[in-house]
N, C-alpha and C positions, 0 to 999 in steps of 0.2 A: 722650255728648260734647256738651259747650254748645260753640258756635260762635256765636251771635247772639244780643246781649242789646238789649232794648228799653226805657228806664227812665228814671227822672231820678236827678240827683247827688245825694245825700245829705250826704255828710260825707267827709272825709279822714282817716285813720288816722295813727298815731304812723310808721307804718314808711313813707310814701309812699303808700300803696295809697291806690282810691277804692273807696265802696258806693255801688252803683249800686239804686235801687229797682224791684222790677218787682214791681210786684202785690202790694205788702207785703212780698213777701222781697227782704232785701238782700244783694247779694252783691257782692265784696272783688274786686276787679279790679288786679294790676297793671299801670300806667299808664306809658309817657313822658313827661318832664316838657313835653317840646310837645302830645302828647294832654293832659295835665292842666291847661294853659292854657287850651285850649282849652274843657272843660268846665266851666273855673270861670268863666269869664269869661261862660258860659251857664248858668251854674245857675239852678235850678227850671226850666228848660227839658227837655223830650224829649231823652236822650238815646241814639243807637244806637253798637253799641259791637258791633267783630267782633274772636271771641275764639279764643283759643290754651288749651285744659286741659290743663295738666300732670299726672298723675295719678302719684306717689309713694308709697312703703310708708308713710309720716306723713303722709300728705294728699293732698287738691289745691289745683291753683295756677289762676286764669283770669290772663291778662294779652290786653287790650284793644286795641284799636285803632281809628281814627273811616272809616277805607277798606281795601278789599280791596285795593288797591295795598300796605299799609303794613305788612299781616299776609302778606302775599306774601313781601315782602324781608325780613320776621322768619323765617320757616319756611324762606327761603333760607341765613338765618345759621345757625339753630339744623340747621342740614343739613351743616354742618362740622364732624366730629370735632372735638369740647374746646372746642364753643361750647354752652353750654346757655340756656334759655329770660331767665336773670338778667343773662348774658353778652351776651346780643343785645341785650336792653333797657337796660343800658348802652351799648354801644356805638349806639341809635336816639335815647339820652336826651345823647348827646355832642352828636350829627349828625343832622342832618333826611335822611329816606330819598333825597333829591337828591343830599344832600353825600355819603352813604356810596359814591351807584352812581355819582358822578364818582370819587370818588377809587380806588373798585375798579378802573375802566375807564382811571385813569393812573397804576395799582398804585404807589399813594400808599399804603401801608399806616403809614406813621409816623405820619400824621396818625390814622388809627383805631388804632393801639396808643396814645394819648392816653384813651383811654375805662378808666377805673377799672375794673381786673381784668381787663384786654386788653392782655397783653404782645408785645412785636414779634413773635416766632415765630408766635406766633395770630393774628397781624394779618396779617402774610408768608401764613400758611398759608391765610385766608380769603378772600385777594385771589386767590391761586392759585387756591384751587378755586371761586370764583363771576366771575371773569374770563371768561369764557366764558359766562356764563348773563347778562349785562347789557346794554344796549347803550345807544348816548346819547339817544336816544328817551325810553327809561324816566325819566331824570334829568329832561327838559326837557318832559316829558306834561302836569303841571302848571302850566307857565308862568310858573314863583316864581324871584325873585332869587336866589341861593348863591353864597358862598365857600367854596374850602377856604385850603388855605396859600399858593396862589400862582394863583387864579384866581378872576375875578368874572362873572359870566356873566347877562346884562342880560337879559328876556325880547326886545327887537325885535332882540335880536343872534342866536337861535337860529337863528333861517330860515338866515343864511348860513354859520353854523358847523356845520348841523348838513348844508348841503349841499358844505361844502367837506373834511368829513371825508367826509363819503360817497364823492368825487372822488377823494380820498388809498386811500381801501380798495380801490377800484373798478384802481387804478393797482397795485396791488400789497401795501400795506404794512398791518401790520397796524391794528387799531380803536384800540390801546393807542397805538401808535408816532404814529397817525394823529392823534389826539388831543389827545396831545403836541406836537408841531407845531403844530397849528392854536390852540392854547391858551399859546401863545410868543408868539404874533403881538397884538401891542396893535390892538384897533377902534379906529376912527374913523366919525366920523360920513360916512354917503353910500359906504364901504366897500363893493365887488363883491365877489362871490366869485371870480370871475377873480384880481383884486388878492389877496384875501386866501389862494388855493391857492398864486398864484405866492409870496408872500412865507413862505407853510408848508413850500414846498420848498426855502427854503432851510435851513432846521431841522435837514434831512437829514443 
């Protein structure tokens, strides 16, 4: 099983794919098109690359990743009956791993049935079963700007969002419903979370 590749970029293939060079052997990684920015915009630089093998009766497949956060939320995807490893990679190459684990956690699934060969039932079906495996931490770990369809979420705004949903679960409701709420609510600048729990209860 390869799991860890250490190497520089080489070339891009007709299908998407990258070859990544380690020691003279080159090997075929499928990439996201945000992973694949990222190392062209580095190339002939040291690439590390944490990897997923698919192993099939026709082959095998490595598909890539630049953090263990990012092959995480892939192995979480590919862990849903009628998602397989091509599935998830569209749906990571739609949506950066932030925008997926918001929209899972405000079972936004419309927005990721928008990912080529992820129809709503599979999208329905993925929020359901990784709804429970997320929480807004994971989305906000990073500290990067995201959208999905109806939410912008600034990095100095996480502190009080992510302590007025805290407030909202602690009270009763759930992380989804919590979420929701707090994510209705327009910031302002100099915004408490006092202010901003009261004006999420009204949501309710």
């Amino acid at each position: 099983m390869i799991s860890y590749l250490r190497g520089k970029y080489l070339d891009r293939t007709d299908e998407g794919n990258i070859i990544i060079d380690v020691n003279g052997i080159g090997f075929e990684v499928n990439v996201t098109a945000e992973v694949l920015g990222r190392i062209e915009h580095n190339a002939g630089e040291e690439t590390e690359l944490y990897t997923y093998m698919q192993v099939k009766e026709d082959g095998m497949s490595l598909f890539g990743f630049t953090s263990l956060e990012e092959i995480s939320v892939f192995k979480k995807i590919i862990g849903v009956s009628g998602i397989g490893p091509k599935g998830a990679m569209s749906i990571l190459s739609t949506m950066s791993r932030e925008q997926l684990i918001l929209a899972v956690i405000e079972e936004n699934s419309d927005i990721i049935a928008k990912a080529p060969g992820i129809g709503k039932k599979t999208a329905a079906k993925l929020v359901l079963e990784l709804k429970d495996k997320f929480k807004l931490e994971d989305a906000l770990s990073s500290g990067a700007s995201f959208k999905t369809t109806d939410v912008v979420q600034a990095q100095n705004d996480s502190s009080i969002v992510k302590d007025a949903i805290a407030a909202l679960v602690a009270l009763g409701y759930s992380a989804a419903e919590s979420t929701k709420a707090v994510r209705s609510v327009e910031l302002t600048e100099g915004m408490t979370v006092d202010t901003l729990l009261s004006m999420s209860l009204k949501n309710f």
